[in-house]
C-alpha positions as CSV (number, residue, x, y, z in Angstrom):
1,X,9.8,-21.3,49.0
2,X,11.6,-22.7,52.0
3,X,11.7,-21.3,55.5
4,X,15.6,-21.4,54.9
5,X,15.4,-19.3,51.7
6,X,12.8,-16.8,52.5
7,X,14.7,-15.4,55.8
8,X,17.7,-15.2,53.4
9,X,15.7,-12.9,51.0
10,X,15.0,-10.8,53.8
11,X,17.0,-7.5,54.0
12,X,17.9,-5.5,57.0
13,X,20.0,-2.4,57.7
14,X,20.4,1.1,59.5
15,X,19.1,3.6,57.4
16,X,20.3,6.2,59.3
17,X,23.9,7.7,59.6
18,X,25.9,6.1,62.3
19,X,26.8,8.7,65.5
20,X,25.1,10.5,67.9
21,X,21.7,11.6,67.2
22,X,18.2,12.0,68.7
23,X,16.9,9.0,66.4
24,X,17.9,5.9,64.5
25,X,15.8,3.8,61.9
26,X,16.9,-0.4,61.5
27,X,14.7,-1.1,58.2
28,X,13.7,-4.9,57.2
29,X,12.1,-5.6,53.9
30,X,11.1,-8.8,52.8
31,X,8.6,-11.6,53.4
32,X,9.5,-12.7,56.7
33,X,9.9,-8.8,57.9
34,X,6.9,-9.1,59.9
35,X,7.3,-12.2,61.6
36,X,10.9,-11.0,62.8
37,X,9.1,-7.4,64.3
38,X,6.7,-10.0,66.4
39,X,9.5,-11.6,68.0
40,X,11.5,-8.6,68.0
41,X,8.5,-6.6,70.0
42,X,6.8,-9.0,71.3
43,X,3.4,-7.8,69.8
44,X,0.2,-9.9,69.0
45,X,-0.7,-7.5,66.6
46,X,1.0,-5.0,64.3
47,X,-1.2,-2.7,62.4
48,X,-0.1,-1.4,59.2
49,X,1.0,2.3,59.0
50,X,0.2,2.6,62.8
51,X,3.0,3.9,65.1
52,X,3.2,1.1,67.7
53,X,5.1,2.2,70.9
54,X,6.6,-1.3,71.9
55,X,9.4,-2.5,74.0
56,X,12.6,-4.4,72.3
57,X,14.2,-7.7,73.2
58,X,17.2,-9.7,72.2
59,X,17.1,-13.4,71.6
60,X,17.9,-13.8,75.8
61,X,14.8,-11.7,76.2
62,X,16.3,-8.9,77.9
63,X,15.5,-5.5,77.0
64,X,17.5,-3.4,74.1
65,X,14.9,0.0,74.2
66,X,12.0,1.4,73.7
67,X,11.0,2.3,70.0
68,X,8.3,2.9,67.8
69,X,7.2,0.3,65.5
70,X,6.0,0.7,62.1
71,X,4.3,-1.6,59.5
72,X,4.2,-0.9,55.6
73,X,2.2,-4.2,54.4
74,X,3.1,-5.9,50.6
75,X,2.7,-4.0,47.6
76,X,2.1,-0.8,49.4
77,X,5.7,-0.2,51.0
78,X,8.8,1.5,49.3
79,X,9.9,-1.9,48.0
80,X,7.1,-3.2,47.1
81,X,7.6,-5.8,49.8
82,X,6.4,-6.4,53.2
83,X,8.6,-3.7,55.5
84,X,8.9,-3.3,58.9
85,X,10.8,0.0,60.7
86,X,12.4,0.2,64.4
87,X,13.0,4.0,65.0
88,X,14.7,3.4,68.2
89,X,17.3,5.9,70.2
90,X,20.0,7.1,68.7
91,X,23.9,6.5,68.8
92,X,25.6,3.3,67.7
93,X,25.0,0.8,70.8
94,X,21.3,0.8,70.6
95,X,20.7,0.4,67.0
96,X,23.1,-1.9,66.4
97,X,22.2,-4.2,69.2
98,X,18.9,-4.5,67.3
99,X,20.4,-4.8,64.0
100,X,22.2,-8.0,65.7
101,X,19.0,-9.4,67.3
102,X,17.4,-9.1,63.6
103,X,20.2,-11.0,61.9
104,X,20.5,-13.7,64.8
105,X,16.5,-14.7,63.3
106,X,18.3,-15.5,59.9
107,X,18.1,-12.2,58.0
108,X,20.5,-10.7,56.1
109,X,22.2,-7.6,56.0
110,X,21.0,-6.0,52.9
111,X,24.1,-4.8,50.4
112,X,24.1,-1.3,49.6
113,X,21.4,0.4,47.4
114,X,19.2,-3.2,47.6
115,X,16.2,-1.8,49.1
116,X,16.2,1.0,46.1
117,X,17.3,-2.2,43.7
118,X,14.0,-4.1,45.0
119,X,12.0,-1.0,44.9
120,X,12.5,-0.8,41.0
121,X,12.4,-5.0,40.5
122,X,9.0,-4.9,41.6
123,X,8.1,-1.8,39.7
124,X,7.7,1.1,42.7
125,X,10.3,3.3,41.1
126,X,11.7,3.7,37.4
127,X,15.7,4.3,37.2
128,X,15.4,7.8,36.7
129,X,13.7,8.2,39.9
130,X,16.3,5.7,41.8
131,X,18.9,7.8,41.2
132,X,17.4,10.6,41.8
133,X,16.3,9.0,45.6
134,X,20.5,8.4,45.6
135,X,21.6,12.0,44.5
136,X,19.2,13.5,47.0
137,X,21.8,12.4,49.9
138,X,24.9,14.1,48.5
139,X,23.0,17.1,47.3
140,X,25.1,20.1,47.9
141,X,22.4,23.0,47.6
142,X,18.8,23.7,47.7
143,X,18.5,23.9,43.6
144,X,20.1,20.8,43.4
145,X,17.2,19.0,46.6
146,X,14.5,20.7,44.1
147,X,16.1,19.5,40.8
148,X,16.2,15.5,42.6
149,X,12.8,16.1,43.6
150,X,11.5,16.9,39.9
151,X,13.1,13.9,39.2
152,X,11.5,11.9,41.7
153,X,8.1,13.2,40.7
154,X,8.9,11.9,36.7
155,X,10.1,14.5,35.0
156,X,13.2,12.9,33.4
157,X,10.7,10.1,32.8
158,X,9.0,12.3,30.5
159,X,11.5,13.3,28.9
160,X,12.5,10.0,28.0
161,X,9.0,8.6,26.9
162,X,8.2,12.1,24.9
163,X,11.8,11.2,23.0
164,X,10.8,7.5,22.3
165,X,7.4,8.5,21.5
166,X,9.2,11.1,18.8
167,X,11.4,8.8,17.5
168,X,8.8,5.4,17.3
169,X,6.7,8.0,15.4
170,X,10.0,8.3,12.9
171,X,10.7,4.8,12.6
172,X,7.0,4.1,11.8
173,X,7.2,6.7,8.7
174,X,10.5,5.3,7.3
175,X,9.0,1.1,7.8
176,X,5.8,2.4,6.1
177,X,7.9,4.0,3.1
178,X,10.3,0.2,3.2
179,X,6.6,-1.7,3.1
180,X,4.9,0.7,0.3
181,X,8.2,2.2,-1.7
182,X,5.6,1.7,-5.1
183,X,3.2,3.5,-3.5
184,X,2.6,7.3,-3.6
185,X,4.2,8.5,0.1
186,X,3.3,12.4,0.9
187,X,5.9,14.2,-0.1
188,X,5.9,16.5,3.5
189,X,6.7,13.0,5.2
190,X,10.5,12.9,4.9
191,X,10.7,16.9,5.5
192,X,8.8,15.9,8.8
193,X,10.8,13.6,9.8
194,X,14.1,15.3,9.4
195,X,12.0,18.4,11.3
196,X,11.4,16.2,14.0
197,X,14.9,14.3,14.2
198,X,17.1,17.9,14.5
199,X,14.5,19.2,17.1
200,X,15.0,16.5,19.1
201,X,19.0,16.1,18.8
202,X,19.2,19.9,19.6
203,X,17.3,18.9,23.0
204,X,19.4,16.3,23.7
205,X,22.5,18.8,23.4
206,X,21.3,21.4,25.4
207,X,20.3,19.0,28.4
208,X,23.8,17.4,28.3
209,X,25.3,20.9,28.2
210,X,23.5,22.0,30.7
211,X,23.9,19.1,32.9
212,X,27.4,19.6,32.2
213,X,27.4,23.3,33.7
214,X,25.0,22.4,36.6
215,X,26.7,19.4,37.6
216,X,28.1,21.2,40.9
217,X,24.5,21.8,42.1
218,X,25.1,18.3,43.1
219,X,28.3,17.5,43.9
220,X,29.1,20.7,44.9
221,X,31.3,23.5,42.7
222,X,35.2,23.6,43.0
223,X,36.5,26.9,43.3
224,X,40.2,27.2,42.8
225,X,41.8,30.2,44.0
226,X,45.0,31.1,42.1
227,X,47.8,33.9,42.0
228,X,51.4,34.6,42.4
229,X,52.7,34.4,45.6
230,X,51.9,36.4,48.6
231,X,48.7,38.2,47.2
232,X,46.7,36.1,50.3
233,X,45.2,33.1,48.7
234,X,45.8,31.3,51.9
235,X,44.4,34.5,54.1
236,X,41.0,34.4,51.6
237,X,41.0,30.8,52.3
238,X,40.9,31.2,56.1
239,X,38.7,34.0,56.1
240,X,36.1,31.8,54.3
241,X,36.5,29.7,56.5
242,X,36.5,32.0,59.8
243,X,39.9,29.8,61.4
244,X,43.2,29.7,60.4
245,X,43.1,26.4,58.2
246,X,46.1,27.5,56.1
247,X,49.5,28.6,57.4
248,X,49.9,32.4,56.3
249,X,53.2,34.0,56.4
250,X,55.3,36.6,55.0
251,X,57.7,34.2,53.1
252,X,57.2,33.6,49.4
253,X,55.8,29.9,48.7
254,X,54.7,29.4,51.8
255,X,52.0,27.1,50.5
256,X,53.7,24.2,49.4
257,X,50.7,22.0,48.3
258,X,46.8,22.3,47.5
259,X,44.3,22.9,50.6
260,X,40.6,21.9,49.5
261,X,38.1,22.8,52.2
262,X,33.8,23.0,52.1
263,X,32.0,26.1,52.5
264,X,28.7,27.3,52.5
265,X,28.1,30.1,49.9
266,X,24.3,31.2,50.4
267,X,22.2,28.0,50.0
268,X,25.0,26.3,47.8
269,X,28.1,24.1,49.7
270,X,31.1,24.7,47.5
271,X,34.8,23.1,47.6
272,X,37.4,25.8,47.8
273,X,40.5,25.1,47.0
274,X,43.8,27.3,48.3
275,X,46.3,26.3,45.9
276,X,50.1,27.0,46.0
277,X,51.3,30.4,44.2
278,X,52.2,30.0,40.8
279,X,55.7,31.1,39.6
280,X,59.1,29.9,38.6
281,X,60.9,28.1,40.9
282,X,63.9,25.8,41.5
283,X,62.7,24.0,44.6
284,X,61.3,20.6,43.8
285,X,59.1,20.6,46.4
286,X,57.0,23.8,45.4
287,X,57.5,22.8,41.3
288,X,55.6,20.0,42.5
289,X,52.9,22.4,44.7
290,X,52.4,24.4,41.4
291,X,52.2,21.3,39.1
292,X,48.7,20.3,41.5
293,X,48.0,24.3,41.4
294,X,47.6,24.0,37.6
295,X,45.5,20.6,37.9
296,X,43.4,22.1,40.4
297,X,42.5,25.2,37.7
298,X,41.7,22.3,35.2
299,X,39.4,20.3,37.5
300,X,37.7,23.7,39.0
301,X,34.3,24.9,38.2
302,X,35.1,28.5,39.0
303,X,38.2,30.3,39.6
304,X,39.2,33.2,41.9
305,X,42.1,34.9,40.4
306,X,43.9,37.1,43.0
307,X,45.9,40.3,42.8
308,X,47.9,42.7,45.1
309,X,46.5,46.3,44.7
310,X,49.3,47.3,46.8
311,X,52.1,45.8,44.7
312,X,52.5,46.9,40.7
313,X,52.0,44.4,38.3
314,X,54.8,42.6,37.4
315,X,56.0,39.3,35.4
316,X,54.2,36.6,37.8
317,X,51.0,38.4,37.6
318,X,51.5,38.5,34.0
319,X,51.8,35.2,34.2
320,X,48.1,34.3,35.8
321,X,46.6,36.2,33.0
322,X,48.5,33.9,30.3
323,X,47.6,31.5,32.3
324,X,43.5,32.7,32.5
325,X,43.7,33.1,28.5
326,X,43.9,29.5,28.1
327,X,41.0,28.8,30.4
328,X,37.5,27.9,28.7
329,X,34.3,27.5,29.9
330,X,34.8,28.4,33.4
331,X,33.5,31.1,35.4
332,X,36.5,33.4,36.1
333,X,36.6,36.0,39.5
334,X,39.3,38.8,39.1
335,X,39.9,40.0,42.3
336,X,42.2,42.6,44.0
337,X,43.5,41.9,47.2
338,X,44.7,44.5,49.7
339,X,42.4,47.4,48.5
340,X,42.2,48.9,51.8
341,X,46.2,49.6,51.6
342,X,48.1,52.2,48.8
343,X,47.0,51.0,45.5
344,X,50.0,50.8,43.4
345,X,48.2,47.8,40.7
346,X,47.4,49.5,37.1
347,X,44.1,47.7,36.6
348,X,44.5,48.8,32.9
349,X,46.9,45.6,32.9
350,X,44.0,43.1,33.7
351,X,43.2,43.4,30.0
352,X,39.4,44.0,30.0
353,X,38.7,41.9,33.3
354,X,36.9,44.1,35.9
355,X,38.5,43.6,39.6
356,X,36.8,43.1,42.0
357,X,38.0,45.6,45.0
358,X,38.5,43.7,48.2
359,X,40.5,43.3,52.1
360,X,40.6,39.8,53.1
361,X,41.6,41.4,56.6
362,X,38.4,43.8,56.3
363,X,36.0,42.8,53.8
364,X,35.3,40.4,50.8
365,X,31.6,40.7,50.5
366,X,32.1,41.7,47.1
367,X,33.7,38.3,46.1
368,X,31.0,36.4,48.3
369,X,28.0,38.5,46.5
370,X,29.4,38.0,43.3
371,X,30.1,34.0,44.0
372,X,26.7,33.5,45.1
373,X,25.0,35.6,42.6
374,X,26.8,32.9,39.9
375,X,25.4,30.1,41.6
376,X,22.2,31.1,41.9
377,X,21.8,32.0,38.1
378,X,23.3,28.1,37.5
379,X,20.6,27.1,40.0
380,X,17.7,29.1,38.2
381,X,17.9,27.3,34.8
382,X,15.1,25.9,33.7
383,X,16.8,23.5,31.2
384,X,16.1,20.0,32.4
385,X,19.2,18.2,33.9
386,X,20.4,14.7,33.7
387,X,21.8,13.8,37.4
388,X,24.4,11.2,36.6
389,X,27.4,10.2,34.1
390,X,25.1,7.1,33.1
391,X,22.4,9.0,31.9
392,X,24.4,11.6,30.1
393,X,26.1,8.6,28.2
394,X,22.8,7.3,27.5
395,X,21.7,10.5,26.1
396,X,25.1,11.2,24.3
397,X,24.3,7.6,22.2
398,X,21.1,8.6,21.5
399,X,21.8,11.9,19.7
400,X,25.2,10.0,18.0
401,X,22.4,7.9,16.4
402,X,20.3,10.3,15.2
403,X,22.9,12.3,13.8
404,X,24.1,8.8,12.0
405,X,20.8,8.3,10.4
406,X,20.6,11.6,9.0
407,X,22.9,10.3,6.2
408,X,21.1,7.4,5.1
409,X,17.8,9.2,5.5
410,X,18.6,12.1,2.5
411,X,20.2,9.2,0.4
412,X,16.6,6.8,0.5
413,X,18.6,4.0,2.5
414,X,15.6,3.6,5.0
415,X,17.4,0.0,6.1
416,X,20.1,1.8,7.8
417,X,18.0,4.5,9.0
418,X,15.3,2.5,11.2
419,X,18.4,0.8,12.5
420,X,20.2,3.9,13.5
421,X,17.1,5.0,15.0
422,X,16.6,1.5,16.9
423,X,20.1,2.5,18.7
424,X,18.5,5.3,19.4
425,X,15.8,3.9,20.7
426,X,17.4,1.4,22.9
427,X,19.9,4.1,24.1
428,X,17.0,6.4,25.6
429,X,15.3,3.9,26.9
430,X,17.7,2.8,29.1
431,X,17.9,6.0,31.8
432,X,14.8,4.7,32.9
433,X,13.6,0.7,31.7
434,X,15.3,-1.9,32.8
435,X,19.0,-3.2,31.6
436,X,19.2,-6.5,30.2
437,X,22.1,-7.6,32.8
438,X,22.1,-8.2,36.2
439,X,25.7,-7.0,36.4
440,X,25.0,-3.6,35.4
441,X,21.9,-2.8,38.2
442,X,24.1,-4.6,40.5
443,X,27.0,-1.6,39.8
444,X,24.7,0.8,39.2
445,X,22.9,0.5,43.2
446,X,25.9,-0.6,44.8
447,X,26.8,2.9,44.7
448,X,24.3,4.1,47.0
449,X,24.5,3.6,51.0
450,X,23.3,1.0,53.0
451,X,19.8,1.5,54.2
452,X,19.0,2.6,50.7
C-alpha cells in the first residue's frame, strides 16, 4: 500500500460533544495513527495503554496544549486498528486546532459511525452490539443504559444464534425426510418440529411487542396532555417544568398550537407535550391547533386527560371521553384539575376511569407518582427488546416465514418448507452477521455521530 493511500485510510475526529467542558478527546484510527501522534507530540516513544503527558504542536511547531496521550496498538484497540487518543482541554479552539494539525499530515476526517463501521469490518463487534454502542448516546433513562448494555454484552446475539440454531435443527429434519422419503422417518419428528417452529414464532411476537411498548426507554416517552379548554393543560405544563414555558390565561383557546418540552420523570426523560384544547371552533387558526392536538394523541405513548373539578361536566368534556374510547394501547391518566377549589365535576361521568385528584397551583404529586410508577413497570420487563426499527423488521420476516412454512409442512411439501425456513434463516441472521451490500452498512452507521 502506498504512503498516499494509507494516510487516506486513516480516520480522525472529536469524539466528544463540541462546547465548553473540562475535557475533549480527537481519536485517529488507522495505520498511520501512530506515526501522526509522534509528530503531533513530539515523542520518541509511545507506550501502549500508557497515559503519556506530552506537549502538542502544529505543523509551525508552536504549541496548541498540553494533553494526555494514549496508545491502543493493532488488533487490540476498539477498531481493531492501530488508535491513538489526544484528551486535550476542552472547548472548541483547542481541540479543533489539533483536529486541523492531524488532517494537515494527510488524514482524513472520519464520516459518521466509521470508527463503529471498522470496528465490526474487522470483527471487534457484531451489529447487534453496534447499535447498541449507538443507542447508548440517545438513551433517555437508566432502564434503557442497562438494556444497551445487555446488548453490548451479547445478549441479542444469543438470541439470534439460539433462533438459527432452532431453526438449522428444523431444516435438517425436513432435508433428511426429502433425502430418505422411502425410508421409515419417526413419526414424533414432524410433531417436533412444528413444537419447535410455534415456540419460537411466539418469541419472536412477544419481543417485537414488547420492543414496541418499550421503545420510549430509548427515545424517550411522549406524553400528550389533552382536555377542553381552560382546565390548565398549559399551567400542568409549566409546572412540570418549574417556568412559565406556556402562555396561561383566562381566555378560551389560548393555546393556539402544540408545545413539546423534555422532562425528567424519576430516572426516565419524557417529551411532554401541552397541546391546544380540543373543541368546536370557527377560527381557522385554532381548527388547525386542534387538528395537531389530535395527531399529537396518535403519536403519544401516554396520555394525561385533564378535567375541571370545579366546573360540571359538560359537552366538551364529553367530548375527550369519545375521544379516549377510540384510543388503544396507550397508557391513559385521568386527571382532575382544580381539586383544591369547590368541586362541582360528577366523577360518575368519567365512565369507570378513576381521577386522579390534583392542584397544578398546589400539588400534582399524584400525577407524577403515578407517571413514574408506569415507567418503571415498562422499565422492569424482563422480555428481551430489540433497539431499532431494522432489527424489528428483521425479526418481523423471520416469524412471516415461519408462519409460511407451516402450510407446506402439514401438506408433505418439504421443498417449500426448507425454503420458507431458509428466509427465515437469512432474515435472523441479519441483526447481527454481515449484509451482503456495502450500501446498506454504509446507511445503517451513517446514523451515528462523528467520533463513533
Amino acid at each position: 500500500m502506498d504512503k498516499k493511500h494509507s494516510l487516506q485510510n486513516t480516520i480522525v475526529a472529536i469524539a466528544t460533544a463540541q462546547g465548553v467542558s473540562s475535557l475533549s478527546v480527537i481519536r485517529v484510527s488507522g495505520e498511520d495513527a501512530l506515526a501522526v501522534a509522534h509528530k503531533i507530540s513530539r515523542l520518541k516513544k509511545i507506550i501502549p495503554r500508557h497515559a503519556h503527558l506530552s506537549s502538542l504542536y502544529n505543523t509551525s511547531n508552536a504549541l496548541i496544549d498540553q494533553a494526555i496521550v494514549l496508545y491502543f496498538a493493532a488488533p487490540y484497540s476498539f477498531t481493531g486498528e492501530e488508535i491513538v487518543e489526544f484528551q486535550c482541554h476542552g472547548g472548541m479552539i483547542v481541540a479543533q486546532e489539533i483536529l486541523d494539525t492531524i488532517l494537515s499530515y494527510g488524514v482524513r476526517l472520519a464520516q459518521p459511525g466509521e470508527f463503529s463501521k471498522r470496528a465490526f469490518l474487522n470483527g471487534k463487534i457484531d451489529l447487534t452490539e453496534a447499535e447498541a454502542i449507538a443507542k447508548m448516546i440517545e438513551a433517555k433513562s437508566v432502564d434503557a443504559a442497562k438494556i444497551l448494555a445487555k446488548q453490548m454484552k451479547g445478549e441479542l446475539k444469543i438470541f439470534v444464534e439460539e433462533s438459527r440454531e432452532a431453526l438449522l435443527q428444523s431444516l435438517a429434519y425436513s432435508e433428511v425426510m426429502i433425502d430418505y422419503a422411502e425410508e421409515d422417518i419417526p413419526e414424533d419428528i414432524m410433531q417436533n418440529i412444528r413444537t419447535q417452529l410455534s415456540a419460537l414464532s411466539l418469541k419472536m411476537t412477544q419481543i417485537v411487542e414488547a420492543s414496541h411498548r418499550r421503545r420510549g426507554l430509548i427515545e424517550g416517552f411522549k406524553v400528550a396532555i389533552i382536555g377542553k379548554p381552560n382546565v390548565g393543560k398549559s399551567s400542568l405544563l409549566n409546572a412540570f417544568l418549574n417556568y412559565d414555558r406556556a402562555i396561561v390565561s383566562d381566555i378560551a383557546g389560548t393555546t393556539r398550537d402544540t408545545i413539546e418540552e423534555q422532562i425528567r420523570i424519576g430516572s426516565h426523560i419524557i417529551r411532554l407535550v401541552d397541546t391546544a384544547g380540543i373543541r368546536e371552533s370557527e377560527d381557522s387558526i385554532e381548527k388547525i391547533g386542534i387538528e395537531r392536538s389530535l395527531r399529537s394523541v396518535e403519536d403519544a405513548d401516554i396520555i394525561i386527560a385533564l378535567f375541571d373539578a370545579s366546573s360540571a361536566f359538560d359537552k366538551k368534556d364529553a367530548k375527550i371521553l369519545t375521544l379516549l374510547d377510540t384510543i388503544k394501547d396507550k397508557q391513559i391518566i385521568v386527571a382532575l384539575n382544580k381539586s383544591d377549589l369547590k368541586n362541582v365535576f360528577d366523577v360518575e361521568t368519567l365512565k369507570g376511569y378513576t381521577p386522579l385528584k390534583v392542584s397544578v397551583k398546589k400539588s400534582f404529586a399524584a400525577l407524577t407518582d403515578k407517571l413514574e410508577n408506569f415507567l418503571d413497570s415498562i422499565g422492569k420487563e424482563e422480555e428481551l427488546m430489540l433497539i431499532s426499527a431494522r432489527q424489528i423488521e428483521a425479526v418481523n420476516r423471520a416469524k412471516n416465514a415461519i408462519e409460511e412454512a407451516k402450510t407446506p409442512l402439514i401438506h408433505g411439501e418439504l421443498e417449500f418448507f426448507s425454503y420458507h425456513l431458509q428466509e427465515a434463516l437469512k432474515a435472523i441472521s441479519s441483526i447481527s452477521k454481515p449484509y451482503d451490500s456495502e450500501e446498506i452498512l454504509d446507511t445503517m452507521f451513517g446514523e451515528f455521530c462523528l467520533g463513533k
